[in-house]
N, C-alpha and C positions, 0 to 999 in steps of 0.2 A: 395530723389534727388530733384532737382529744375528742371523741365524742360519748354522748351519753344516751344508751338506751331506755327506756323509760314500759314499763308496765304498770299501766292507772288500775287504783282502784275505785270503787266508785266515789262518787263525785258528794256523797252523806258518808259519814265516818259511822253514825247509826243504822244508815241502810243493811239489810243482810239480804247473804246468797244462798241459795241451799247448798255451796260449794265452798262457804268461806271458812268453814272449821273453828268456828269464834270459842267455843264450846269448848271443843278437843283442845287447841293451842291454850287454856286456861287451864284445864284439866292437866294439860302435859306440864303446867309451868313453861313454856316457849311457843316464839311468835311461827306458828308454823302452817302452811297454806296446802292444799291440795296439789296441785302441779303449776307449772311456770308456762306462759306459751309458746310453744316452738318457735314462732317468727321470730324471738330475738336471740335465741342461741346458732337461729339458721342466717342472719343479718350477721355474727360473728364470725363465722365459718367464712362469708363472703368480704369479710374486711382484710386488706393487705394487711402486714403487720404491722409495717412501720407507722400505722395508727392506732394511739391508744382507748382501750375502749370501759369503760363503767356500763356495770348493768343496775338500775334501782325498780324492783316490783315493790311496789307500795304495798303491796299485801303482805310480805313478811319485812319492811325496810321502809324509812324515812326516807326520803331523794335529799341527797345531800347538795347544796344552791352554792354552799360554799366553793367546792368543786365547779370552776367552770370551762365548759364545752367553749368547742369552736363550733359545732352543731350537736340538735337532740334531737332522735328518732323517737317517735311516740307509734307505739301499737296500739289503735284499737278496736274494738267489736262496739256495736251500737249501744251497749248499757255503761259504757264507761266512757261514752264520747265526752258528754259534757265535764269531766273530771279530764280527758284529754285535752280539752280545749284550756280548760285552769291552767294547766299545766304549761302549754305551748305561749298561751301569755303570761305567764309570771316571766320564762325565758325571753322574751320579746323583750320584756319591760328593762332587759339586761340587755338586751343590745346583740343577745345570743340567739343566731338561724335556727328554726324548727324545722321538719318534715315530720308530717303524718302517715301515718300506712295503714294497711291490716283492709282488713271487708267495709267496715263504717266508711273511710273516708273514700273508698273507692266505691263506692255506692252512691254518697254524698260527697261530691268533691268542694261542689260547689258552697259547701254548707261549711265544708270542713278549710275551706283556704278565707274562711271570713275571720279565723283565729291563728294562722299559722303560714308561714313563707313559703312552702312547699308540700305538693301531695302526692302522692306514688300510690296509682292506680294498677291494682294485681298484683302480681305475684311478685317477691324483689327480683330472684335469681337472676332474671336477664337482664335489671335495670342499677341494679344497687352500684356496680364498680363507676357507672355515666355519672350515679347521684354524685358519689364520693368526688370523682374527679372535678365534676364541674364546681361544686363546694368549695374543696380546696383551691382554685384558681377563681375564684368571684365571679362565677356566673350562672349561680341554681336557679332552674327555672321555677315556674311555676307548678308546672303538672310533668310528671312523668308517666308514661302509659306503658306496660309490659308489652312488646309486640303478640307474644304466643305465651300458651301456659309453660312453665317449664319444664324442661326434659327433667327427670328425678336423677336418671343414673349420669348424667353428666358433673354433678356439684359435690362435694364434701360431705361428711356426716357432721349435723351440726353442732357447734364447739360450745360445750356446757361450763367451761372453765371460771367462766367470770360467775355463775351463778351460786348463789350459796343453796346449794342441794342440800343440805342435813335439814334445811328448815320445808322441805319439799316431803310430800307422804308418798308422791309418783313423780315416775319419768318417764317424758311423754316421748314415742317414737310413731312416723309415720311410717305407712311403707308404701303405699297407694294415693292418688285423690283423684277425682271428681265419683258423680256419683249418675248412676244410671236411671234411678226414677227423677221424678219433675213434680214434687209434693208443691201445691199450693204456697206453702206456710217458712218454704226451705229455701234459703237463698245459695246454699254451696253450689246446687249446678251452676248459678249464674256467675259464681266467683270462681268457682274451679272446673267446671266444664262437665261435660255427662260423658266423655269419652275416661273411661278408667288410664291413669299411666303409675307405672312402679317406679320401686327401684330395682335393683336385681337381689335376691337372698344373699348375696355375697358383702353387696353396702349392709344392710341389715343386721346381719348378724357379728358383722364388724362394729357396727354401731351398739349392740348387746354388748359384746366385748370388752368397749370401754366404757359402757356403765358398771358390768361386772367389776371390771380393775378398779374402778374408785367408787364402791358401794361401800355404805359406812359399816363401821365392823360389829354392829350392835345387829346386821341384819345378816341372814345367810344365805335368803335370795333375795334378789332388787325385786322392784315393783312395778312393773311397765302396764302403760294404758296406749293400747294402738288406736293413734286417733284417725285411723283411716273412718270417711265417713261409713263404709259396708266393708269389711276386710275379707268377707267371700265374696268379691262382689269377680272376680275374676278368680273363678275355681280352681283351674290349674297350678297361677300363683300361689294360692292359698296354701296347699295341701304341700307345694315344696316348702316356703316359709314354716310353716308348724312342724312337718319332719325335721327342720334343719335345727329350730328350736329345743328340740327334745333333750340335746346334750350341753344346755346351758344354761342351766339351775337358776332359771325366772317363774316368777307368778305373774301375770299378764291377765291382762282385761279388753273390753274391745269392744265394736260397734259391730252391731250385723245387722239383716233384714231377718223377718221372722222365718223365711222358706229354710233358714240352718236347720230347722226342726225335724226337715225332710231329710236327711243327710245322716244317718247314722254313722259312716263311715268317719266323715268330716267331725262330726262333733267329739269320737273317740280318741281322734287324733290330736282336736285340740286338747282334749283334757289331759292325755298323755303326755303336750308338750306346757302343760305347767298353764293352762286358761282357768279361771275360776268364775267369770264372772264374763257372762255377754247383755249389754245394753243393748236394748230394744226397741222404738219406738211403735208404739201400741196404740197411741195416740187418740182413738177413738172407740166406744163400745158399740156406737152407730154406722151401720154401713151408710145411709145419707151420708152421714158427716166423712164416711173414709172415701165414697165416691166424690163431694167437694174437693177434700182434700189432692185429691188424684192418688190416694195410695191405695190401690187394686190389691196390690201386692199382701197386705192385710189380709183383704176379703179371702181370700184363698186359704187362709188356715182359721183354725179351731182353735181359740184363747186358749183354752185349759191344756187341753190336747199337747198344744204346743210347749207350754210351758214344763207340764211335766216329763214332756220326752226330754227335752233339754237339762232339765235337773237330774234327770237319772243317771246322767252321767259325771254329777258333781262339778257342774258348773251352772252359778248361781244368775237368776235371770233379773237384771236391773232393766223395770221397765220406766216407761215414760208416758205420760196422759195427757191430752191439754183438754182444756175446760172453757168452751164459749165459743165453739163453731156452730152454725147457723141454727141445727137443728137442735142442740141443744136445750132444754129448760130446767126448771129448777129440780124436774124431780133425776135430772144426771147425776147431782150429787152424789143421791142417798144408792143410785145406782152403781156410781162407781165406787163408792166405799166398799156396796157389798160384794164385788167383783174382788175386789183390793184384800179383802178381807178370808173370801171363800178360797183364792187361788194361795192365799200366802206368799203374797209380794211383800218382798224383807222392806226392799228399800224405792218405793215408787218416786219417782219425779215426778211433779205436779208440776203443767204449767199453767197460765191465762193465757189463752191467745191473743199472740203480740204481732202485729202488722210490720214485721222488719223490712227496711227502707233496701230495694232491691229484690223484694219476693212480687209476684203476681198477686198475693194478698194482699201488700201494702196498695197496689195499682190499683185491685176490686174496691179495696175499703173507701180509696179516696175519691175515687170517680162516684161512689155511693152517698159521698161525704159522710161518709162514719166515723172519723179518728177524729178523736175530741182532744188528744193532748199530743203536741209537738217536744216535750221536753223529754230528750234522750235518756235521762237516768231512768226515767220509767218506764223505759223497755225492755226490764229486766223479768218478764213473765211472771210477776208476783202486783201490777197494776192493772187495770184497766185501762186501756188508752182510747178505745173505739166504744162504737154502742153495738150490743152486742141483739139479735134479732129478733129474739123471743124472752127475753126477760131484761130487768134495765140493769145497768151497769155496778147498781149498789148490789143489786139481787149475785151477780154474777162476782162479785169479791167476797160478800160473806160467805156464798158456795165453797167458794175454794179456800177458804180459810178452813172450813167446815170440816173436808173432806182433808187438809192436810192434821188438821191437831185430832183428826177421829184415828186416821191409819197411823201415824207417830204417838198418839199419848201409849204410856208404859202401860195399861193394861194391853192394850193390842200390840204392842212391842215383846213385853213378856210371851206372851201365847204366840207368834209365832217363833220366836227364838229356842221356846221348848219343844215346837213343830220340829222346828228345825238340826236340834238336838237329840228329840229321839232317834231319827234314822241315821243319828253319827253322821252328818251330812258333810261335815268338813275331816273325815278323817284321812284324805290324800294329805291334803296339807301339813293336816298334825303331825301325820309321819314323816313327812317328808321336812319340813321347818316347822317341828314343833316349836311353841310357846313355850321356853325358858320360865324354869319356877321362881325366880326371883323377880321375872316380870310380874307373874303372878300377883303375887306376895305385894312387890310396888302397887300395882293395879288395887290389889282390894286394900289394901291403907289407906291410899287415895279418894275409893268409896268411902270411905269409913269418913275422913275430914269431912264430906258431902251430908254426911245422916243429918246435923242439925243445922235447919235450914227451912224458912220459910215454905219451902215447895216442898210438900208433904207428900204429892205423888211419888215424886221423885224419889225421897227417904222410902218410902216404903217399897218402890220397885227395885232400890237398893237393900235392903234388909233382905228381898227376895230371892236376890242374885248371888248374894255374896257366898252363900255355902255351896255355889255352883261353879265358882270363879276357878279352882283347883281340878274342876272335872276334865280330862282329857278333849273332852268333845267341843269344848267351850271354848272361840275362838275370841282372846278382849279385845282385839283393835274392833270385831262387829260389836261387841257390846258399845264401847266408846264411838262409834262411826253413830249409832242409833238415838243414845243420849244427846249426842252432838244435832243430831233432825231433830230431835223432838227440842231440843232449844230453840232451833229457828223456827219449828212449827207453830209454840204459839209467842214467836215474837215480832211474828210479820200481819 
C-alpha cells in the first residue's frame, strides 16, 4: 500500500503557538519548526517495507493531495484535532481510508470517528501491523484498542528517514513513559499509565548514534529534547542513561519534577553529559491551587532555592505556569510577573488553563458546567474555554496576555540575558560547540536588515545587542529563540 502520514497544524493558519518559531523561520529565511512528533517516525519503524510511506507535517510542508494514499494516518493532540478532522475529510471526499490516532482521538473516539474511517485507541506498537493488515485486505474496522501499554524494549528505534530534519531545531528521543504523579490538569497518566517503563541504554544510545551519523554538517552537536514526561522519574535508570551519554557529543534537554533540585550528584552528571536546559512544571505560586492540582510534589520545595541550585550547575531552568486555577485572581498576574521577573526565568511557558478531554479536570469542569466552548482549536492554552472561579473569563485572558508581553518585551528580555551574561552562564557550551564567527557576523547583518521597521522596541533592543553579538558569552540561537517569544507574546 502507499500510505501517508500526516502532522496537522493548527486548524487557523494565523493561529500561533509558543512553539511554532514563525519568527525564527522568517529571520532564518526557511520554513523551520521546533521538533516533529515522535508517533509518526515510531508508526514508520513499525511499517513492513514492502509499504510505501510519505510523511507531510504541515508545519514545515504543504500535504501534497496529488499524491495519493491507499490510507492516511493522522496524529493528533487536542489543539490540532479540528485541523485533523479537515484533513481526514478532504481524504474522504477522495474515496481515500483515514485512521486517526495520537491521545485526542483516544480520548474522544467517539467525537473523532464522526470525521474519519477508523480510530486507534493508545498506543500503536501492539496494534499497528492488525491496522495495516486488515487495511490492505478490505476489512478496517472501526476502532482499534491497544490491549496493554507497550513494552519499549521490544520494538525498533524509530525511523526518521522520510522526515526532513534540517527544517527540524530538535530531535526528539523518548526513553521512558508513563508518569508517577496524577496532576489534576494532566492526561499522560491516563494515556500512558503511572507505572514508569524504558528502554534499555543500549536501544538509547543506539538511537543517539544515528542521529549523530546524519546530523547536518552545519552543527557539531545534535540537539535532542527527551520527551520523557519525568526522566528521573526512575533513578537508577537515569544515572546509567547520562553516564552512558557522556561519550556522545549531544546538547540534550528534558522534562523533570522539581525534587532534581535535591540531587546534586544527579544534576552534575547531567550537566556533564551535555544537559542544558530542564523543563519544569511550576505550575502554580499558590499552594491551594498546587493542592487542587494534586501536585504535592511542588509543595515540598523552595521556588528560588530550587531554581538556583539547579542553574549552578549550568543547566538552564525552562519553567512553566498556568493561569486560572480556582484560587487564582486578578492580582496572580502582577504576582507572577514579579516572581518571573525576581528569579530570572529566561524563557517561562505561560499557560490558561485548558480542561483537556481525558483529564479529571475536564470531568470537574463539566459536571460543574463550566466549559463554555467545545471547539478544539482552542485548546491550545492561550483561550479561555471554561469560566474560571474568581474572576470572569475576559478578566482572565487580558491576565495572561499581560503577564506574557511583561516577561517577553525587550526591556525585561535585555536584563535578563545580561543577568545571564555576566556569570558567563553558558560557557560549557561555548567551549565545547562554540558559535562559529561567521554565524556571528550572518546573525548581526541580519539584525541590522531588522533596525528599520515599525517596531521601534525591537530596533532599539537591537541597536543594544548588536556590539554584544561577537562576545564569547553570547549564545545567538537564545538571542533568536527570545525575539521569536516576544513575537508571539504580543501577537496572541
Amino acid at each position: 500500500m502507499n500510505i501517508a502520514l500526516i502532522i496537522p497544524r493548527l486548524s487557523d493558519v494565523s493561529q500561533r503557538s509558543f512553539y511554532d518559531f514563525k519568527f525564527g523561520a522568517r529571520f532564518l529565511g526557511s520554513r523551520k519548526h521546533i521538533s516533529y512528533l515522535l508517533a509518526i517516525p515510531t508508526l514508520v519503524s513499525l511499517t513492513p517495507p514492502e509499504h510505501a510511506v510519505r510523511i507531510f507535517d504541515e508545519n514545515i510542508e504543504e500535504i501534497d493531495y496529488s499524491w495519493k494514499p491507499d490510507i492516511v494516518g493522522i496524529t493528533a493532540r487536542t489543539m490540532f484535532a479540528k485541523r485533523a478532522y479537515e484533513i481526514s475529510e478532504k481524504y474522504r471526499s477522495m474515496g481515500i481510508r483515514t485512521i486517526m490516532g495520537g491521545i485526542h482521538p483516544s480520548m474522544c473516539p467517539e467525537d473523532s470517528l464522526l470525521h474519519c474511517d477508523c480510530v486507534v485507541i493508545g498506543e500503536a506498537e501492539e496494534i499497528w501491523s492488525a491496522v495495516l493488515e486488515d487495511a490492505e485486505n478490505g476489512r478496517l474496522k472501526r476502532i482499534y484498542e491497544a490491549p496493554k501499554h507497550a513494552d519499549l524494549r521490544a520494538y525498533p528505534i524509530p525511523d526518521r528517514s522520510a522526515l526532513s530534519r534540517r527544517n527540524y531545531l530538535l530531535d526528539i528521543v523518548q526513553t521512558t513513559k508513563g508518569c508517577p504523579f496524577n496532576c489534576e490538569f494532566c492526561s499522560v497518566h491516563a494515556f500512558d499509565g503511572q507505572k514508569i517503563r524504558s528502554k534499555t541504554v543500549e536501544q538509547v544510545i543506539l538511537e543517539i548514534q544515528y542521529l549523530n551519523s546524519t546530523k547536518s554538517r552545519y552543527k557539531q552537536k545534535i540537539s535532542v529534547f527527551f520527551a520523557d514526561d519525568n526522566i528521573i522519574a526512575d533513578k537508577a535508570f537515569a544515572r546509567t542513561l547520562f553516564t552512558a551519554l557522556k561519550d556522545h557529543n549531544v546538547n540534550w534537554m528534558c522534562q523533570a519534577s522539581i525534587n532534581i533540585s535535591q540531587d546534586s550528584d544527579l544534576l552534575e552528571l547531567m550537566s556533564a553529559s551535555g544537559c542544558g536546559a530542564i523543563f519544569i512544571g511550576f505550575e502554580s505560586l499558590s499552594g491551594n491551587n498546587l493542592d487542587m492540582m494534586n501536585k504535592g510534589v511542588n509543595q515540598r520545595y523552595e521556588y528560588f532555592g530550587a531554581i538556583k541550585k539547579i542553574q549552578s550547575h549550568g543547566i538552564l531552568v525552562h519553567s512553566s505556569f498556568i493561569l486560572g486555577y480556582d484560587c487564582d485572581t486578578r492580582n496572580t498576574f502582577d504576582e507572577l510577573i514579579n516572581f518571573i521577573q525576581e528569579a530570572n526565568l529566561l524563557m517561562p511557558l505561560i499557560n490558561i488553563l485548558t480542561p483537556l478531554p481525558g483529564t479529571r479536570l475536564f470531568k470537574r469542569m463539566e459536571e460543574e458546567g463550566r466549559i463554555l466552548d467545545y471547539d478544539w482549536s482552542k485548546y491550545d492554552t492561550q483561550h479561555v474555554v471554561f469560566r474560571p472561579a474568581r474572576m470572569s473569563p475576559d478578566d482572565l485572558l487580558r491576565g495572561y496576555r499581560k503577564v506574557l508581553r511583561t516577561v517577553y518585551s525587550f526591556d525585561s528580555t535585555l536584563k535578563k540575558l545580561k543577568y545571564y551574561w555576566a556569570s558567563d552562564f553558558w560557557r560549557g557550551p561555548n567551549k565545547s560547540d562554540p558559535v562559529k564567527p561567521v554565524f556571528r557576523f550572518l546573525f548581526a547583518l541580519r539584525l541590522m536588515t531588522l533596525l528599520i521597521s515599525t517596531n521601534t522596541d525591537r530596533s532599539r533592543f537591537i541597536l543594544k545587542i548588536l556590539p554584544l553579538v561577537f562576545d564569547r558569552r553570547v549564545r545567538v540561537s537564545t538571542i533568536l529563540a527570545l525575539m521569536n517569544n516576544n513575537d508571539f507574546a504580543f501577537a496572541v
